[in-house]
C-alpha positions as CSV (number, residue, x, y, z in Angstrom):
1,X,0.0,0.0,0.0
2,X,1.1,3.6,-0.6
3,X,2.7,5.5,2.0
4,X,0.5,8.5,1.7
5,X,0.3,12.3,3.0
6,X,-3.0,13.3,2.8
7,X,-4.0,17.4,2.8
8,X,-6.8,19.1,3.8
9,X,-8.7,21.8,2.5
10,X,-11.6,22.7,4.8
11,X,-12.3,26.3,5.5
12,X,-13.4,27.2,9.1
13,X,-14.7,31.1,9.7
14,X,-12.8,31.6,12.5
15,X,-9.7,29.9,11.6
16,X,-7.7,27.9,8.5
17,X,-6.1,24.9,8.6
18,X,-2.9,25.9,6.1
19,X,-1.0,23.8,4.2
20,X,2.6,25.3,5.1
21,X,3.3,22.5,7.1
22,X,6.2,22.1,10.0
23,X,8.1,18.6,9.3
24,X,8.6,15.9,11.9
25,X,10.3,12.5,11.7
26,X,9.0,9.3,13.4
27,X,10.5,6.5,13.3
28,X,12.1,7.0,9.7
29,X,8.6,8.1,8.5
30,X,7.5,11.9,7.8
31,X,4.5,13.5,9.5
32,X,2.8,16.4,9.1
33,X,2.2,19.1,12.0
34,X,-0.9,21.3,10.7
35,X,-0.3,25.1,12.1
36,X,-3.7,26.7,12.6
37,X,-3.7,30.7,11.5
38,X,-6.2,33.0,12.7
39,X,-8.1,34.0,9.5
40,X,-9.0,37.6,10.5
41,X,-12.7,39.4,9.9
42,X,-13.1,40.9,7.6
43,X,-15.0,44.4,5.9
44,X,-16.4,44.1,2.6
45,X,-18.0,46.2,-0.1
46,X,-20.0,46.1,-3.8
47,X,-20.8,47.7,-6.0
48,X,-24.5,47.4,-7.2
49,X,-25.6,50.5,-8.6
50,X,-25.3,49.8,-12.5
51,X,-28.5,49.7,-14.3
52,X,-27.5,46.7,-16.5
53,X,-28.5,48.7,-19.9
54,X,-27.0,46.2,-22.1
55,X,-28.8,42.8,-20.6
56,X,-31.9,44.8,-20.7
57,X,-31.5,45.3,-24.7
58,X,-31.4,41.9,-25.0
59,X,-34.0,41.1,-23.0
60,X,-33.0,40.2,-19.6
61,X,-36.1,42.2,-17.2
62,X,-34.1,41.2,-13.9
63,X,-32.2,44.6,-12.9
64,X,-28.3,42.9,-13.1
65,X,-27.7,42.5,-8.9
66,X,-30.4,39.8,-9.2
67,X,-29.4,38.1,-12.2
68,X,-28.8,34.4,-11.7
69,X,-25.8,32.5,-12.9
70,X,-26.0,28.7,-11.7
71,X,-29.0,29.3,-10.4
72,X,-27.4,32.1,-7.9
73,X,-28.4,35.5,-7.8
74,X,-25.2,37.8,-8.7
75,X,-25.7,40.0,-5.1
76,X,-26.2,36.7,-3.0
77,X,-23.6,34.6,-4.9
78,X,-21.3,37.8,-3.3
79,X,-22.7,38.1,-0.3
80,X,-22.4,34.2,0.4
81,X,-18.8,33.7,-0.1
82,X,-18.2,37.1,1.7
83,X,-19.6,35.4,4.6
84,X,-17.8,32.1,4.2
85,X,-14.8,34.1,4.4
86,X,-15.6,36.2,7.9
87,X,-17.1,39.0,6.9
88,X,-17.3,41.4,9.7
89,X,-19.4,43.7,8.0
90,X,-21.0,43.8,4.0
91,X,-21.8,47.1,2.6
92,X,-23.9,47.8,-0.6
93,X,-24.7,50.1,-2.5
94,X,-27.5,50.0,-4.9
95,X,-29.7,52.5,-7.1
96,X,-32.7,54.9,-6.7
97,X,-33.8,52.6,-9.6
98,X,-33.4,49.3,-8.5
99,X,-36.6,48.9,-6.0
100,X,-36.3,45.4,-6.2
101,X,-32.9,45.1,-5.1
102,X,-33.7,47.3,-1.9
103,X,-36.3,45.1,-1.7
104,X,-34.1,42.3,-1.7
105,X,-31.3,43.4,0.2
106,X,-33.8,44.5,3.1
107,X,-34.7,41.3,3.3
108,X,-31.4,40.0,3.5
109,X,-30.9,42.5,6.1
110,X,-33.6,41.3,8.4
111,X,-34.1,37.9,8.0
112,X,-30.2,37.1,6.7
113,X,-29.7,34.7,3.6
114,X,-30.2,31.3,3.3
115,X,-31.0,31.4,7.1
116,X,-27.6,32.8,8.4
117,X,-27.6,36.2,9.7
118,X,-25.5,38.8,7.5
119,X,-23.8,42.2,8.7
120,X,-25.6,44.0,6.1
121,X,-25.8,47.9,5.3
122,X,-26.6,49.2,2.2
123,X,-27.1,52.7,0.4
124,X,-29.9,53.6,-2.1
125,X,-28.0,56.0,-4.7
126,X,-27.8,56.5,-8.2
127,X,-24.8,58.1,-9.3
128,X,-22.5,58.9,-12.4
129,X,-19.9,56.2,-12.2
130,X,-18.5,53.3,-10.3
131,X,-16.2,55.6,-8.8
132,X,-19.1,57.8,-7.6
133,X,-20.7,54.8,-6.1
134,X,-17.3,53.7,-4.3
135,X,-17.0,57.3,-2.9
136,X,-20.9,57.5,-1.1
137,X,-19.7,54.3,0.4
138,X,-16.6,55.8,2.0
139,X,-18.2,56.6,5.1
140,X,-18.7,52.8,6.0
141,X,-15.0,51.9,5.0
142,X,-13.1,54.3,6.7
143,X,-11.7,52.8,10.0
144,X,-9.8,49.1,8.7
145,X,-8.9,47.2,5.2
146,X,-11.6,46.5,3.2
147,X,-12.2,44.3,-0.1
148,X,-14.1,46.1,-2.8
149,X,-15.7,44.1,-5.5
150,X,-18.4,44.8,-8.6
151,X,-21.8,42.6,-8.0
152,X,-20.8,41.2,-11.4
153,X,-17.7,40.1,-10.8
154,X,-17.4,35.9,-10.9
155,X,-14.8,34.2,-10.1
156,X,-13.2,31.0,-8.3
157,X,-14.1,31.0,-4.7
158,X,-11.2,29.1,-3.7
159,X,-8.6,31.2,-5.6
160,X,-11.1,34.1,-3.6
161,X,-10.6,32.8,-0.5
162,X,-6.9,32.5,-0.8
163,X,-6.7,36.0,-2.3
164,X,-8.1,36.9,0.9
165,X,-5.3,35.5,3.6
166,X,-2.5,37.3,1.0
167,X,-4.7,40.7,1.4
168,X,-4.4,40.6,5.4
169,X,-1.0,39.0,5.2
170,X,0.1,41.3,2.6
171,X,-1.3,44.5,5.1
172,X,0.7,43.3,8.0
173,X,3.7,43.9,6.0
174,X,3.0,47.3,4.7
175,X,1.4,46.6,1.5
176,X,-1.1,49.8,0.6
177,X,-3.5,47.7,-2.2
178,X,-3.8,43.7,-3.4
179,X,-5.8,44.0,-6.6
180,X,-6.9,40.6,-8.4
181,X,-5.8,40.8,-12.0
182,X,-6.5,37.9,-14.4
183,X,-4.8,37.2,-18.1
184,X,-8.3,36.1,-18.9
185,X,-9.0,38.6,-21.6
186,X,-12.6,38.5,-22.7
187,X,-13.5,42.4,-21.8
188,X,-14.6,44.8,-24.3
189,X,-12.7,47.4,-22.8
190,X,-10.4,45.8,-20.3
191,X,-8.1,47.6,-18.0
192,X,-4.3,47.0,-18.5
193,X,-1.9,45.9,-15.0
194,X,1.6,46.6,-15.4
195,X,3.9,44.5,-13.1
196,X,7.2,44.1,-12.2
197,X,9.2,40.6,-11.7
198,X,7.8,40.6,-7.8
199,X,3.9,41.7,-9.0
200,X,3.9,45.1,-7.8
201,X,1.6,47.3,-10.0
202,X,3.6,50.0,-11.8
203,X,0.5,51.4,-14.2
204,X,-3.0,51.0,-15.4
205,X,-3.7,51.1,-19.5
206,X,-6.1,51.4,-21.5
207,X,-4.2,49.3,-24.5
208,X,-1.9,46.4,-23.7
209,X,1.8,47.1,-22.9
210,X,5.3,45.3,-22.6
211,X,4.6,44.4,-18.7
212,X,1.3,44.1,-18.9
213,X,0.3,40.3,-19.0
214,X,-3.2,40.5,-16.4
215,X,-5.8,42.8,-16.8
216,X,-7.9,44.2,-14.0
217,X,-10.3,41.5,-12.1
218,X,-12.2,44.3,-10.6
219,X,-11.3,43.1,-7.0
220,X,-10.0,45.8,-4.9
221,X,-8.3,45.0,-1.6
222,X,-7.7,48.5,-0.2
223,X,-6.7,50.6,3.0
224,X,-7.4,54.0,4.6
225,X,-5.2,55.8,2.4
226,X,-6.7,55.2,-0.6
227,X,-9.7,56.9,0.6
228,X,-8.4,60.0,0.5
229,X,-7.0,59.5,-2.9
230,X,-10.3,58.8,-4.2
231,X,-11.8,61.7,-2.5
232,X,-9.3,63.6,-4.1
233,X,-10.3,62.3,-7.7
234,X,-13.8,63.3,-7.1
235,X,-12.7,66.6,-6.1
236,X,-10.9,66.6,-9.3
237,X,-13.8,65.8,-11.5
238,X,-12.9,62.3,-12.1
239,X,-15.0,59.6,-12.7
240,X,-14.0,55.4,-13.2
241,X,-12.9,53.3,-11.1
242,X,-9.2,53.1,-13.7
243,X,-8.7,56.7,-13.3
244,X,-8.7,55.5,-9.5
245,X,-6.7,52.9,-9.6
246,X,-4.4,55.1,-11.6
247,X,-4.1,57.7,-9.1
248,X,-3.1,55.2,-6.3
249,X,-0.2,54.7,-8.7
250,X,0.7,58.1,-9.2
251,X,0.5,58.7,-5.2
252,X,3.1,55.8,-5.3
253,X,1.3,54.1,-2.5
254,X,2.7,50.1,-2.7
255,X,0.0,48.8,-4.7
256,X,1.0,44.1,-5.5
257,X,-1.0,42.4,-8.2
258,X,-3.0,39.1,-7.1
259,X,-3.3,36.6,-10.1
260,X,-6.6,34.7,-10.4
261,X,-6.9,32.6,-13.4
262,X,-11.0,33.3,-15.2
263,X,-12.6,36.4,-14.1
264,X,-16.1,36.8,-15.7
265,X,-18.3,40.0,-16.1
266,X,-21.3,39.7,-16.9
267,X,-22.5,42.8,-19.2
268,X,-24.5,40.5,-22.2
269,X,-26.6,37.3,-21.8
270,X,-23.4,35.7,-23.9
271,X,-21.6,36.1,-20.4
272,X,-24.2,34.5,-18.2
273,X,-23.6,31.3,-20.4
274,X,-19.9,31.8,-20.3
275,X,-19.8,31.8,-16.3
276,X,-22.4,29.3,-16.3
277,X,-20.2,27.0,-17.7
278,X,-17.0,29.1,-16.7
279,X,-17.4,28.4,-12.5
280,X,-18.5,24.9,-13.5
281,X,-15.2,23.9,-15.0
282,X,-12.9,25.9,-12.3
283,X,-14.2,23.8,-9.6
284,X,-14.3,20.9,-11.6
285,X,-10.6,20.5,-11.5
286,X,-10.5,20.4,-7.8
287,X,-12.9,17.8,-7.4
288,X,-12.0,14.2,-6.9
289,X,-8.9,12.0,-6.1
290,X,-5.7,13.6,-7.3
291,X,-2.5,12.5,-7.1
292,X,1.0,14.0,-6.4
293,X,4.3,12.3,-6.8
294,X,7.2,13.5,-5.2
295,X,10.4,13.0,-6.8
296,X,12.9,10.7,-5.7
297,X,15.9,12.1,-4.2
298,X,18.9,11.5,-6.3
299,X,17.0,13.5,-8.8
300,X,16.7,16.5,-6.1
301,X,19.8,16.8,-4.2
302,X,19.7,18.8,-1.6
303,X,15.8,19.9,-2.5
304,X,13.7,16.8,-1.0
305,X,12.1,19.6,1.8
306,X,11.5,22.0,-0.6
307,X,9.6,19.3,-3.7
308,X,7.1,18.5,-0.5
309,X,6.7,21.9,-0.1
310,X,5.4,23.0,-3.3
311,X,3.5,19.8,-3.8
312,X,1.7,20.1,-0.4
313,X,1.0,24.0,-1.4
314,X,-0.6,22.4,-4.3
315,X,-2.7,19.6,-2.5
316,X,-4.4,22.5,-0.5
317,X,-6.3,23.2,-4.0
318,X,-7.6,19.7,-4.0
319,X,-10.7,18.3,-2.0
320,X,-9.1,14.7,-2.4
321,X,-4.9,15.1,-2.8
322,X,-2.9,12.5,-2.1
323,X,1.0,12.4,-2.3
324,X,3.5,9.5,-2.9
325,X,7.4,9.4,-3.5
326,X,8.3,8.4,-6.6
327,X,9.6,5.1,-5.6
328,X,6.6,3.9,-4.3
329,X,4.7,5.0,-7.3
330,X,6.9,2.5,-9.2
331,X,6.8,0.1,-6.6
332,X,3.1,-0.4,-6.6
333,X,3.0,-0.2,-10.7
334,X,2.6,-3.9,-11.8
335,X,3.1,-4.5,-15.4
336,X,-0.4,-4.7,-16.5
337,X,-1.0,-1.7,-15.6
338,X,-2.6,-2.4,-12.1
339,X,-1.8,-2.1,-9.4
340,X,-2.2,-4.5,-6.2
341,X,-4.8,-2.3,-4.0
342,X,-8.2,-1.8,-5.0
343,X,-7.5,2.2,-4.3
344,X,-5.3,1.7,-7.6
345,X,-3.2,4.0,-9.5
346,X,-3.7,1.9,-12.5
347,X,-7.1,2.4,-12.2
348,X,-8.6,4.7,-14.6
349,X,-11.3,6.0,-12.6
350,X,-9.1,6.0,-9.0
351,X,-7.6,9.1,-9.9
352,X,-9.0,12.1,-11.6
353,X,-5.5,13.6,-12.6
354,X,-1.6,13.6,-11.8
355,X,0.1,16.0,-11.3
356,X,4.5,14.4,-10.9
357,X,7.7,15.7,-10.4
358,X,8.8,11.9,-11.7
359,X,12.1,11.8,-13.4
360,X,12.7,8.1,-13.4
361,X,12.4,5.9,-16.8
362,X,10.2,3.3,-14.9
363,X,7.8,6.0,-13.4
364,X,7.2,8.1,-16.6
365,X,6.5,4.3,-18.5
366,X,4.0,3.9,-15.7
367,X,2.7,8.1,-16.0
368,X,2.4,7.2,-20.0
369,X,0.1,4.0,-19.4
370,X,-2.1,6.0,-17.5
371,X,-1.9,9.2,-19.9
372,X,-3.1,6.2,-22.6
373,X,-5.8,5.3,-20.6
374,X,-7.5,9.2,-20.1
375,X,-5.7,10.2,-17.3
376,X,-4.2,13.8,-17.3
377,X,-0.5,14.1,-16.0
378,X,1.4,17.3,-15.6
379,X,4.1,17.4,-16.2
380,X,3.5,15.3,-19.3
381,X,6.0,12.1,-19.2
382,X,7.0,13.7,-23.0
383,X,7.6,16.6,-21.5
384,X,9.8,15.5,-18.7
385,X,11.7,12.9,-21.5
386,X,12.2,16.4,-23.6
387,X,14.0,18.1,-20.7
388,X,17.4,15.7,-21.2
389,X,20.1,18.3,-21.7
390,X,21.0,17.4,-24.9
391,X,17.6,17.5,-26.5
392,X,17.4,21.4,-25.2
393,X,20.4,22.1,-26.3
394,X,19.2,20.2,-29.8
395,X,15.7,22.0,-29.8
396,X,17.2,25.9,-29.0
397,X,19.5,25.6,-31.8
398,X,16.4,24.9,-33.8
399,X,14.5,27.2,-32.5
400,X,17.1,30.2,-32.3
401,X,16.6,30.3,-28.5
402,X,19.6,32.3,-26.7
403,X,21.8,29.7,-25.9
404,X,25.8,30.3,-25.0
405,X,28.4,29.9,-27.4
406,X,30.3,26.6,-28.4
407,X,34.1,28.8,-27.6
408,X,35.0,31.0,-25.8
409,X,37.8,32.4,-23.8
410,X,36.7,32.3,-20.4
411,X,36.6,28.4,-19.4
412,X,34.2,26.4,-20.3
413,X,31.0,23.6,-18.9
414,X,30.9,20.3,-19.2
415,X,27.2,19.2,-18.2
416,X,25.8,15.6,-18.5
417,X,23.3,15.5,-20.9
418,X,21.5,12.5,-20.7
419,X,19.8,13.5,-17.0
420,X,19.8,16.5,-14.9
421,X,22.4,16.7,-12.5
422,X,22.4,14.1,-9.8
423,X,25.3,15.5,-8.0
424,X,28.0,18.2,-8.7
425,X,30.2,16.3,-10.6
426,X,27.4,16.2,-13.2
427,X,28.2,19.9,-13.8
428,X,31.9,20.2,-14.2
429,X,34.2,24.1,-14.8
430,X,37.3,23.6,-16.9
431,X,40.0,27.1,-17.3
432,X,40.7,26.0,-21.3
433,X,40.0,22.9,-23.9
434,X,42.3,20.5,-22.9
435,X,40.7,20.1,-19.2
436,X,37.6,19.5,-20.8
437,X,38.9,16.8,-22.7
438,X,39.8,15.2,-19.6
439,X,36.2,15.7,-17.9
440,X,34.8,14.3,-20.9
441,X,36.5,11.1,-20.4
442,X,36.1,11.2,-16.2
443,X,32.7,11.4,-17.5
444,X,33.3,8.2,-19.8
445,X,34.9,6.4,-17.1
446,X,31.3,6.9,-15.1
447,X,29.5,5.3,-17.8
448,X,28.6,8.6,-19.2
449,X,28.7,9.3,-22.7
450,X,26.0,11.9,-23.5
451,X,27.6,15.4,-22.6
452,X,27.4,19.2,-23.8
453,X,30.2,21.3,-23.9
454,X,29.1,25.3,-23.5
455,X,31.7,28.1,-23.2
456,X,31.5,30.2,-20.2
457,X,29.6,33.3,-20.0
458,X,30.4,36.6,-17.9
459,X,27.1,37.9,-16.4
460,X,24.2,38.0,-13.8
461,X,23.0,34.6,-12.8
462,X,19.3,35.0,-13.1
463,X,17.1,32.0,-12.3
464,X,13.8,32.1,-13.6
465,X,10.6,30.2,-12.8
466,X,7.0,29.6,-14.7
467,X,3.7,27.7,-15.6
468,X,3.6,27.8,-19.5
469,X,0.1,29.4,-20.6
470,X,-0.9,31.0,-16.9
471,X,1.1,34.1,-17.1
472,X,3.2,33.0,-14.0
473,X,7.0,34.2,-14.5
474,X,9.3,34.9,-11.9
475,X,12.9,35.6,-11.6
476,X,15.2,36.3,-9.1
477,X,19.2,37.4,-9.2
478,X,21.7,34.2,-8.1
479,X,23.5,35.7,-5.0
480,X,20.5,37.6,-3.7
481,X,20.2,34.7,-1.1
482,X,22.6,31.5,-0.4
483,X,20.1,29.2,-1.8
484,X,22.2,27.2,-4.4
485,X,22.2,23.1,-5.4
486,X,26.1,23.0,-5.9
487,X,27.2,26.4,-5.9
488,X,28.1,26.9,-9.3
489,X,27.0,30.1,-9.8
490,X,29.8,31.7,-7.4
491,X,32.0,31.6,-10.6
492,X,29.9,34.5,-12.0
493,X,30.2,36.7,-8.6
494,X,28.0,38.8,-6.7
495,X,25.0,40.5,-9.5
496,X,25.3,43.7,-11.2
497,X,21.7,44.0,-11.8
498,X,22.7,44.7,-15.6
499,X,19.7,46.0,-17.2
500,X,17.7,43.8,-19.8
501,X,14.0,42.8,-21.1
502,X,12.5,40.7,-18.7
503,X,9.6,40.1,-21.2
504,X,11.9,38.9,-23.5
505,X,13.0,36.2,-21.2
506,X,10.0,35.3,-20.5
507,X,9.0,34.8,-23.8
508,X,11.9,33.1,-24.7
509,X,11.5,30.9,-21.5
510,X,8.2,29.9,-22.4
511,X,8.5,29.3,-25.9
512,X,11.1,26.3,-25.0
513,X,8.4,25.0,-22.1
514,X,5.8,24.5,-25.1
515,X,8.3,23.2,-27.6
516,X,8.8,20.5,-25.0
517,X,5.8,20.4,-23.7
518,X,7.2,21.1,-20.0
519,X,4.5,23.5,-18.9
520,X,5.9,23.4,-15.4
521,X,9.3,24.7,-15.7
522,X,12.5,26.8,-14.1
523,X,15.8,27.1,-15.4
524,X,19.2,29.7,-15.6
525,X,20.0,32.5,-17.3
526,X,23.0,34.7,-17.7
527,X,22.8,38.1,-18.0
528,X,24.9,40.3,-19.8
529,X,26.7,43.3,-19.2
530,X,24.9,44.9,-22.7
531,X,21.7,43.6,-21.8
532,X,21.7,40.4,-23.8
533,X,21.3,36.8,-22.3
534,X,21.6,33.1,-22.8
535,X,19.4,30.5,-21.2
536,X,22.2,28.1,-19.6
537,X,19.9,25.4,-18.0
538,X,16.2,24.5,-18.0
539,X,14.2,22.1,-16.1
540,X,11.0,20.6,-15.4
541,X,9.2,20.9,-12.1
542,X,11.7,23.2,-9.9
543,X,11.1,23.4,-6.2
544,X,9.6,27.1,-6.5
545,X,11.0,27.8,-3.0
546,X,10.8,31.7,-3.6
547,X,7.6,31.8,-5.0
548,X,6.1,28.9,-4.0
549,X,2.3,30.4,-3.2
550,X,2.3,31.8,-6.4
551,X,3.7,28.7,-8.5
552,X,0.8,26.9,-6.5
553,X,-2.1,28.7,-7.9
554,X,-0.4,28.8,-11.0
555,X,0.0,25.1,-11.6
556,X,-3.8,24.4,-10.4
557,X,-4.6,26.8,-13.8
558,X,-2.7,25.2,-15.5
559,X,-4.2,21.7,-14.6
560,X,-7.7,23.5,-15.0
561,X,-6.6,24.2,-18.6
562,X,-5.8,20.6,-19.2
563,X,-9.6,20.2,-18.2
564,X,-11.1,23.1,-20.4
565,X,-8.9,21.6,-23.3
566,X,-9.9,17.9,-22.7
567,X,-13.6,19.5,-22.1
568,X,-13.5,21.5,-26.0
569,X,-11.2,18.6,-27.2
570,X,-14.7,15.8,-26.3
571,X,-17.2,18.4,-27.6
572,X,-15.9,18.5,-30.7
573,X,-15.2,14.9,-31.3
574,X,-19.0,14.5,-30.8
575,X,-19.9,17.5,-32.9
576,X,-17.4,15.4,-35.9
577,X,-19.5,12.6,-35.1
578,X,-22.7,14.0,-35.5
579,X,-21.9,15.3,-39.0
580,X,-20.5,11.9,-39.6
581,X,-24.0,10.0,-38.7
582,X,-25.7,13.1,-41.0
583,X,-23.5,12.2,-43.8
């Protein structure tokens, strides 16, 4: 049977059972010691005095707070999860219009919804813009943080809920704003978020720029001081909520981006169906028995504590995540693809997905038996057989990826090619050609004989991190910290921050993840003193030990993609064989 870690998701009101874990060994055997954080109360505010002009063209009578998607009216759909996540106090605001909404939310505000008691104040006003509304509802927000959302804003109410713990983390350590941003375009007139490499907002735009990957969500985590700043755009004459958000900016208040992966609006009937089947398939993904395999430790020297980490980060996502080492994987694998307990692996319906940081030939035969069989793995076992060193080497001469020169005149690499480094002897420095003739047959000697030879290049060590297709990229200067594998990059020295295009390396970074199908990915860069670079490694699955939260989210889009895909992929093969039976 598999020696198993299972994680926990529940929510409590009062309090959250996280997923950061503290380690203990037992008799040879790893436990996990739940922490339990206070999850703090909370204010919270909508926006709900819109009169829905375009649903009403096309024949939708309901005024838009009380439209339903999933059978949930938009203003309780809000007001639920609000109180799910501790609300200490909901405020509304609604128009002089809207009598049925008053109507509605006086209800609420007696008799609570769905038979719970709600903090509920609201304001009957119709004003000029969603920036007026947020002003009359000042007053109510003045004395603590507060979360600020549209009544048509829908959205994943786990991702929500997460996005809430960053917000009053994120405050404790001085952070002015958390707004949720999305690279789910499907806006007629989105708002632009510019970012920098640690996802603090530098500008709002009304046309896409180079750092401007997410649009605006329209979830606004705010404090005190950005009241004033939007009593001061009033003042002014201003009026939407981007010219707001783009005066926080200006006041250079420290304003971080939150990503969330779909973010609907619902403005046409078109977008009721699109969030209908939108929150259906975000929560899909997160729903049965999902499995994570934890690599094997001579594939992760010195980085077994940190492949838990992100794997348990990713398990909180999961209503059903279980997480094995890579040798028992293998171990409990038989050859017809079953496996000896009736909670099998091999089992098509035991497991609703995968998601491995596998490495080993015998585990990635077993990951593409079950990939045959319907199964969706990430990383794909292609993937992971693409990342040998000398098939990326192969693939960005190919592809004219940045990759360092063959010679050179400051020393050279000799890397093993056929794996990734097992040890540092796998990764060897040599001061001219003849020393690397003589690793190259140390390297024989161990059996070796797929190598690459690169020639040394003088520059910032930059280590980069994504999920192909999410949006997530981070990267982070080598000597910043004295978190290394082998040390290597001391050879390059302390970082001169030389300038260059991070949105260039991302690009290039993510191109090579899709041309080997390594969504999942992390890998080295050099940085040169002209601005120019060279990707000098690349890897599936890193640890993300600096970004790790982040990477988490990330990777559960990405899996939720994998659904969406398999989900368009099946309607469409039925659609082919309808016109098939007509034919």
């Amino acid at each position: 049977m598999f020696n198993i870690i299972k994680v926990s998701n529940q929510i409590h009101l009062k309090a959250l059972i996280a997923c950061r874990s503290d380690r203990k060994t037992l008799h040879g055997k790893r436990l996990i010691s739940l922490k339990l954080c206070i999850f703090a109360e909370m204010k919270f505010a909508i926006i709900a005095a819109g009169d829905g002009s375009r649903l009403a063209q096309e024949g939708i009578t309901e005024p838009k707070p009380l439209v339903r998607v999933r059978g949930e009216q938009l203003i309780d759909r809000l007001i639920r999860i609000f109180m799910e996540n501790n609300a200490k106090e909901i405020n509304v605001i609604c128009n002089e219009q809207m009598a049925g909404v008053k109507s509605h939310l006086k209800t609420i505000q007696d008799k609570g919804l769905n038979g719970k008691y709600v903090p509920l104040q609201f304001v009957v006003m119709s004003t000029a813009s969603s920036m007026h509304s947020f002003y009359e509802l000042r007053h109510l927000l003045y004395d603590e943080p507060f979360i600020l959302t549209t009544v048509d804003t829908i959205f994943d109410e786990r991702e929500f809920h997460d996005y809430v713990l960053s917000f009053q983390d994120k405050i404790a350590h001085g952070t002015d704003a958390l707004m949720g941003v999305t690279d789910y375009i499907d806006d007629e007139k989105p708002l632009y978020v510019g970012v920098d490499n640690v996802m603090r907002i530098n500008g709002y735009y009304d046309t896409p720029q180079a750092d401007s990957r997410f649009i605006s969500a329209g979830i606004y985590g705010l404090t005190a001081p950005s009241l004033n700043i939007l009593e001061a755009c009033i003042e002014k004459g201003e009026s939407r909520m981007r010219n707001f958000q783009r005066a926080l900016v200006a006041a250079g208040l420290r304003i971080e981006a939150y990503p969330l992966t779909k973010v609907f609006d619902i403005d046409h009937i078109d977008d009721i169906r699109k969030a209908d089947e939108g929150v259906n398939n975000l929560s899909s993904c997160c729903k049965g028995k999902t499995l994570l395999i934890q690599r094997a430790a001579c594939y992760s020297p010195n980085s077994e504590e940190k492949d838990l980490a992100i794997l348990q980060e990713v398990g909180c996502f999961f209503d059903d995540a279980k997480i094995i080492g890579e040798g028992k994987f293998v171990e409990n694998f038989s050859t017809y693809n079953q496996l000896i307990s009736a909670e099998s692996v091999g089992s098509v319906n035991a497991y609703y997905q995968i998601i491995s940081m596998a490495r080993s030939p015998k585990a990635l035969d077993s990951l593409e038996q079950l990939e045959q069989s319907g199964i969706r793995v990430l990383n794909p076992s292609v993937g992971v057989r693409a990342c040998q060193r000398s098939n990326i080497d192969k693939v960005m001469r190919e592809n004219y990826l940045p990759l360092p020169p063959d010679k050179g005149d400051d020393g050279y690499w000799v890397k093993r090619a056929d794996a990734s480094a097992q040890s540092k002897e796998d990764v060897c420095f040599c001061h001219d050609w003849s020393e690397v003739e003589k690793i190259k047959s140390t390297f024989m000697q161990r059996g070796i004989t797929d190598v690459v030879t690169q020639a040394h290049v003088k520059g910032d060590v930059v280590k980069f991190y994504g999920v192909e297709g999410t949006g997530f990229f981070r990267y982070y200067y080598s000597g910043d910290d004295t978190e290394t594998k082998f040390g290597d990059e001391e050879r390059n020295g302390k970082p001169q921050y030389y300038l260059f295009s991070s949105s260039n390396l991302q690009a290039d970074a993510e191109k090579l993840a899709c041309l080997l199908q390594t969504s999942i990915y992390g890998g080295d860069a050099i940085v040169r003193e002209d601005g120019s670079y060279v990707i000098i490694d690349f890897n599936d699955f890193p640890s993300f030990s600096r970004c790790r939260e982040e990477a988490a989210k990330a990777i559960v889009g990405r899996m939720k993609q994998k659904v969406e895909d398999s989900l368009k992929s099946s309607f469409n093969k039925r659609c082919m064989d309808d016109v098939d039976s007509c034919s």
